[in-house]
N, C-alpha and C positions, 0 to 999 in steps of 0.2 A: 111228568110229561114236560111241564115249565122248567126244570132245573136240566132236564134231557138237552131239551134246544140250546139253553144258553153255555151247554157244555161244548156242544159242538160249534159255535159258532166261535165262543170263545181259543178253543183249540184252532179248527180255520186258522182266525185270523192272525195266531204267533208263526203258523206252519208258513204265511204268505208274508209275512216282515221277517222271517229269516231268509226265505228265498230274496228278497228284496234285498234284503242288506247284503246279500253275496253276490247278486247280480250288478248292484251297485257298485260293492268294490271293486270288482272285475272290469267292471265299464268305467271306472271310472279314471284309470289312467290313460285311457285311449281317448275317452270323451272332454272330461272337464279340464284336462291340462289344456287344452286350447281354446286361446279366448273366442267368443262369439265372430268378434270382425276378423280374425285371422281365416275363423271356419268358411267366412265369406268367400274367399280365394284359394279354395281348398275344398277337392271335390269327398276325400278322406274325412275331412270335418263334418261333413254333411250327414254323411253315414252313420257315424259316432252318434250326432245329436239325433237322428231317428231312432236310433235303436234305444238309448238312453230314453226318449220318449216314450218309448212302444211300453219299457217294460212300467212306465209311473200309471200303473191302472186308473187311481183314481182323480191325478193329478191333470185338471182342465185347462190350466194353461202352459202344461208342456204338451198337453198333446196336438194344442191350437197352434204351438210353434213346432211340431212336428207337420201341420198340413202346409204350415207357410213356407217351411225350408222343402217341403216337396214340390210346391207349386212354382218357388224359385228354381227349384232344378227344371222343371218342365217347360220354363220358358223359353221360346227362341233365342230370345235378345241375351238372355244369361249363358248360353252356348256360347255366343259368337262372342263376349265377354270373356269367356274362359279360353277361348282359343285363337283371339285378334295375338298379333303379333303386335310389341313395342318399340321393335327396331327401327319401322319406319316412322312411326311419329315423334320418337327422339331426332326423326333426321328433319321434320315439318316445322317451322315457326310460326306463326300468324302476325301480320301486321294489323294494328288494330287503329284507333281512331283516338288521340290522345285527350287528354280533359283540358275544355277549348275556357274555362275561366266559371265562374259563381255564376254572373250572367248571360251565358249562352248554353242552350240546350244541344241545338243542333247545327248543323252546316252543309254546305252541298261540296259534293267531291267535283274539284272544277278541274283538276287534270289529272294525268299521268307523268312523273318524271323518268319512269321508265320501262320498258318493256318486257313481255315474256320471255324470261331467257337471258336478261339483262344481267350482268353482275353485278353486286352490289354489297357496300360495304356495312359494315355495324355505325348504327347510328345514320344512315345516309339517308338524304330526302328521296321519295319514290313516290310522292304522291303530294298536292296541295289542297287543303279544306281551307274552304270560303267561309269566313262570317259575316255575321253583322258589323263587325269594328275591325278585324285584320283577318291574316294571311296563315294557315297556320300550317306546318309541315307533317307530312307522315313518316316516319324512318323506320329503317328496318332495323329488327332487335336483335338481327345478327349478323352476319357473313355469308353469303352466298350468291344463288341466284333464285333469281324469281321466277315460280312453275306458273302461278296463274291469279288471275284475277278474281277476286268474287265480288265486288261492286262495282257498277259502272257510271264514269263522266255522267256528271249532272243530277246524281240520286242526293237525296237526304239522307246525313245519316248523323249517328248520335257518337257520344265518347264512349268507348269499349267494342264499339261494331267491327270487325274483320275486314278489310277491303285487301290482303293479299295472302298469298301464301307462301311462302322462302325456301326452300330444299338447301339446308348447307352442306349436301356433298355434291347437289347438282344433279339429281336423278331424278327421270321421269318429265323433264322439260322437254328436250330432243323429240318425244314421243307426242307430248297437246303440241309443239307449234307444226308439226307437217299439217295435220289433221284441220286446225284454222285457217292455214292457208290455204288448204282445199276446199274447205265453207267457203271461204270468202272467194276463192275462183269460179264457183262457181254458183253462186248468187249473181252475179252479171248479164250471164247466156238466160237466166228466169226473167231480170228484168226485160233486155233486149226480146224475146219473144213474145212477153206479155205486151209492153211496147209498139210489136211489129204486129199485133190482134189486136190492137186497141184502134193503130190511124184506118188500117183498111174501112172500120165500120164508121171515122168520123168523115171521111171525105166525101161520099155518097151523101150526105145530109144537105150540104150547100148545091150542091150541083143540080139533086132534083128539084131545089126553089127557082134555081135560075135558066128559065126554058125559054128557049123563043119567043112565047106566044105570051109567055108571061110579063116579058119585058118592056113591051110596049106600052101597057096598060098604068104598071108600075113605076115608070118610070118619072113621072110627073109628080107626085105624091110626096115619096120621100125626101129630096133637098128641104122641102119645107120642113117635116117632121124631123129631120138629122140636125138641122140647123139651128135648133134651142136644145138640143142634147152637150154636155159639155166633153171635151174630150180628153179623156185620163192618157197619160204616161203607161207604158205595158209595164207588168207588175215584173218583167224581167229586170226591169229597173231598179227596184226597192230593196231592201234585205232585210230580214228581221231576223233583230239579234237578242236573246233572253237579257233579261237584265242582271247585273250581278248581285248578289246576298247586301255587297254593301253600300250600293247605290241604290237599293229597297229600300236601307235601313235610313240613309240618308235622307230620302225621300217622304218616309214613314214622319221621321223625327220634325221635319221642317213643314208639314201640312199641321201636324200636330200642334207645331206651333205656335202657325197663324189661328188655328180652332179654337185654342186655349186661352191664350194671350191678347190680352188689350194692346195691341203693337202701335207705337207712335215711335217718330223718329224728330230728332233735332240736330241743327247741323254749327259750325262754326268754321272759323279757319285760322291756321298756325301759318306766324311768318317762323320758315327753319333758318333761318339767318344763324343767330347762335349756333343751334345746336349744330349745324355742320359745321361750322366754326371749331368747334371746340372736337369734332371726330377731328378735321380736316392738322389740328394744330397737335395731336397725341394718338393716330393712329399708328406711327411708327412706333414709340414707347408702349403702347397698350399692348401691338403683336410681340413685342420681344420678352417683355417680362408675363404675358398671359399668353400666349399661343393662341391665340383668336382674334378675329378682325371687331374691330370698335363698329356697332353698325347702329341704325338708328333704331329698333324696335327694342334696345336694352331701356331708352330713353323713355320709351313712353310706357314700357312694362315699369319703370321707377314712377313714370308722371299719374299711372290710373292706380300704383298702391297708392300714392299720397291723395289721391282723389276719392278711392275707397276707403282710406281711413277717415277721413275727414265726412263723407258722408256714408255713411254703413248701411241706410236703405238701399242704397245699390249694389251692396254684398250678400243683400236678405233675398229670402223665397217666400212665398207662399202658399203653405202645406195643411189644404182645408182651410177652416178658420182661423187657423195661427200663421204667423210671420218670424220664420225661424231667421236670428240674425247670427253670422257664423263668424266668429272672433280670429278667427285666417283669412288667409286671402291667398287663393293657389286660383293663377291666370293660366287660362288655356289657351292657346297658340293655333288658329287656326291654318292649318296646311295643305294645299293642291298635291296631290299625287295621280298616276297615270289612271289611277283605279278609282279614286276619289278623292272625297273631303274626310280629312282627319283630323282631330284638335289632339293635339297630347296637353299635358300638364305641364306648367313649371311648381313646383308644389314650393312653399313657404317660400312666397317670391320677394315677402315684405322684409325679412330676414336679408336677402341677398344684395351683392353691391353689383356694379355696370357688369365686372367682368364674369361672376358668379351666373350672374343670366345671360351673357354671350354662350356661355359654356354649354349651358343646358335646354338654351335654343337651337346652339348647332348641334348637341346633341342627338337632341328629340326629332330635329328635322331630316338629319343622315337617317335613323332606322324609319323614320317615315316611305322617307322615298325608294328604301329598297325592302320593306314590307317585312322589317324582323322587331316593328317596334308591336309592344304587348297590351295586352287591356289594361292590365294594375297604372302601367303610364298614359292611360287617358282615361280614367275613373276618376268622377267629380270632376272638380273646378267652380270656382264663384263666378268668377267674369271672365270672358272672349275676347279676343282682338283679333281682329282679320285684318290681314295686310292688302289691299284689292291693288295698290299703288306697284307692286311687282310687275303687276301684268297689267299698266300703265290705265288704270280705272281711275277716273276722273273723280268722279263722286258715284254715291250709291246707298241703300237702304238694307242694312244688313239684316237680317233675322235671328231672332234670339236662340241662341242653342240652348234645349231644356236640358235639366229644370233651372239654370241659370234666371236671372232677372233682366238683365243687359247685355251689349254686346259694344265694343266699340271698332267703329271702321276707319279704318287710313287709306287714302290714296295716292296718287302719283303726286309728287313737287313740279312745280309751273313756274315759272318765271311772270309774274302778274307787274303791271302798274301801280301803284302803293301807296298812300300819301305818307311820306314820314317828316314829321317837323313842318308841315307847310310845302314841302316839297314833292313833286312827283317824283319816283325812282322807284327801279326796277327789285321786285323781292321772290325771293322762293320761298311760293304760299303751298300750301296742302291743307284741303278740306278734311273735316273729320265728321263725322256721325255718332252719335247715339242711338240705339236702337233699345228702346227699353218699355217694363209691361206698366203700361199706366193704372191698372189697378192699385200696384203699391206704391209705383212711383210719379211722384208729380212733376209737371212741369217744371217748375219751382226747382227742384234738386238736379233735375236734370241739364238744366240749362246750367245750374251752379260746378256741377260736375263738369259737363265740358268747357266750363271756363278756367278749372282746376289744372286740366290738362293744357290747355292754351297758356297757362301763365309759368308754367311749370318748363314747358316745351322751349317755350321763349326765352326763360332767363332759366339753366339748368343750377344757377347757383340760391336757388330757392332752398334744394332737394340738403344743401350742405348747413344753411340756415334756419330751416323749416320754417321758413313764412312764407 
């Protein structure tokens, strides 16, 4: 009875592995010649791998990828996958949002350079993101023209995000801009009739307060009561205008740090006698052999290295408990532009001679002012100089840009009364400032510091002796 069963089950099981082995072979040049992700795009493949499944009876994880590749095929989204057309998205581009630098995340899309339907070349600006420190362009990544927009003026957005779409053969533009212009014709006649329902029900308001009978009574009262009331300007007057990403940021940096900073300021004053002297006797030599005009801010970028070497508390931070002291010294140039305040860098400025730092202040100052200078050129810096003296500042109390320590401020040249030798006589003086954090830095250095620059300023032939 025992030796019965195990005969036949024995048998079974060879009768059902040679069926297997022949269905196998059979299937197996339709099915396994194609690799899995080929079968993904291929309605034929699909087929293959079901049936190859159906027949592995006892095989549990082909037949688990037999219900997976059925339930892919049942899917909507997998239809319309297998039968989207490529033609037109080879003709689509998308402009996206380019990587704005290590420290910026995001930015606001502050305009449009061009419109739907616009032409537009490879590489061309079409759009400008605002940051915290500059300007940054959107271009197109190819030739064509622009069907439409997907981000609007004023949004936030991040690096990789879409804000256009480009058709380079030009199709399907013709078609959104009729259709906008009909929106937008017709949003007008909405407001005007809302408009024209809104005054009917506000003018009945005043009119029934003010009756005949009412008049008499009321009229004694209010001159008293109106007459400690103040009277505002109508708010047709006022405009309010968002602020920009980098007048926030300015904003931000500068509350910051007054918060932070033990702020004290000291002052002195430079006769420029010398030093224009010496522009005024080699500004023609300096232009010819250096291409740049001799100007006085190379003088005092020379006068506060020698004053940062010499005392290097005013080249330090500090960062928590420690006082990190940093064995360079890259001066940041503070700059007015339409849009704001910028400091670029002169980076190893101790390194440099007069004309080295002409070079790289006119530089830094050209892409300032037309907003194509970048972050890496105004990252870091140890000490400030703000020229306030441009835009004829008398004197003034500068603020420390962080994480800096000090800041030094210049102003306009004056013609003052002077004693020199016992004698009165007329000099051109210019006040200077120190702005710096008294936590780490004391009086004492401070005051030494801008005597550094006064004695240096004075006699530029210090800078050739080093004394």
């Amino acid at each position: 009875m025992i030796w019965g069963t195990i005969r036949r089950k024995v048998s079974s099981s060879q009768v059902l592995g040679q069926a297997w082995k022949v269905r196998s072979a059979a299937s197996a040049q339709n099915c396994y010649s194609t690799a899995p992700k080929k079968a993904l795009f291929n309605g034929r493949g699909f087929e293959c791998i079901q049936r190859s499944s159906y027949h592995i009876a006892s095989g549990s994880y082909a037949s688990k990828s037999s219900r997976v590749v059925t339930s892919l095929m049942q899917t909507e989204s997998f239809i319309k996958f297998q039968n989207r057309s490529f033609s037109s998205d080879g003709d689509l581009v998308e402009a996206v949002v380019p990587f704005m630098g290590e420290s910026i995340t995001d930015g606001t899309l502050a305009t449009f350079l061009k419109k739907p339907g616009d032409k537009v070349a490879i590489d061309e600006p079409i759009a400008q993101i605002e940051t915290d420190k500059v300007t940054i362009d959107v271009v197109s990544p190819e030739a064509g023209v622009i069907q439409k927009f997907v981000a609007k003026e004023g949004e936030t957005v991040e690096p990789g995000v879409k804000i256009a779409i480009i058709s380079k053969s030009g199709e399907g533009v013709e078609q959104a801009a009729p259709s906008e212009k009909a929106s937008s014709q017709s949003e007008p006649p909405k407001e005007k009739e809302s408009a024209q329902k809104e005054v009917p029900k506000a003018e009945p308001a005043p009119v029934k307060e003010i009756s005949p009978k009412s008049r008499a009574p009321s009229s004694q009262p209010p001159p008293k009561h109106m007459a400690s009331e103040p009277i505002l300007p109508p708010k047709d007057r006022e405009r309010r205008v968002p602020m920009t990403r980098l007048r926030k940021r300015v904003a931000i940096r500068l509350k910051d740090s007054q918060n932070t900073f033990a702020l004290l300021t000291t002052f002195n004053e430079v006769d420029m006698t010398n030093l224009m002297k010496l522009r005024s006797d080699y500004k023609d030599a300096f232009v010819e052999k250096h291409g740049v005009k001799l100007g006085f801010m190379s003088g005092f970028v020379k006068a506060a290295v020698s004053a940062l070497e010499q005392l290097p508390v005013v080249n330090a931070v500090i960062d928590g408990d420690d006082i990190i002291y940093r064995d360079y010294i890259d001066i940041s140039i503070a700059v007015g532009t339409p849009k704001g305040l910028v400091v670029p860098v002169v980076r190893n400025a101790g390194g440099m001679n007069f004309a080295q730092v002409e070079k790289e202040i006119n530089t830094l100052a050209k892409k300032a002012a037309d907003g194509s200078i970048s972050i890496d050129e105004m990252a870091g810096g140890t000490f400030t100089i703000s020229n306030g003296g441009v835009y004829g500042s008398l004197l003034s109390t500068p603020i420390i840009n962080p994480p800096q320590s000090a800041i030094l401020g210049m102003h306009s040249i004056v013609n003052r009364p002077m004693v020199v030798g016992g004698n009165v006589v007329s000099r051109p003086m210019m006040y200077i400032a120190l702005t710096y954090d008294h936590r780490l830095i004391d009086g004492r250095e401070a005051v030494y510091f801008l005597r550094r620059i006064k004695d240096v300023v004075e006699d530029p032939r210090r800078l050739l002796l080093d004394v």
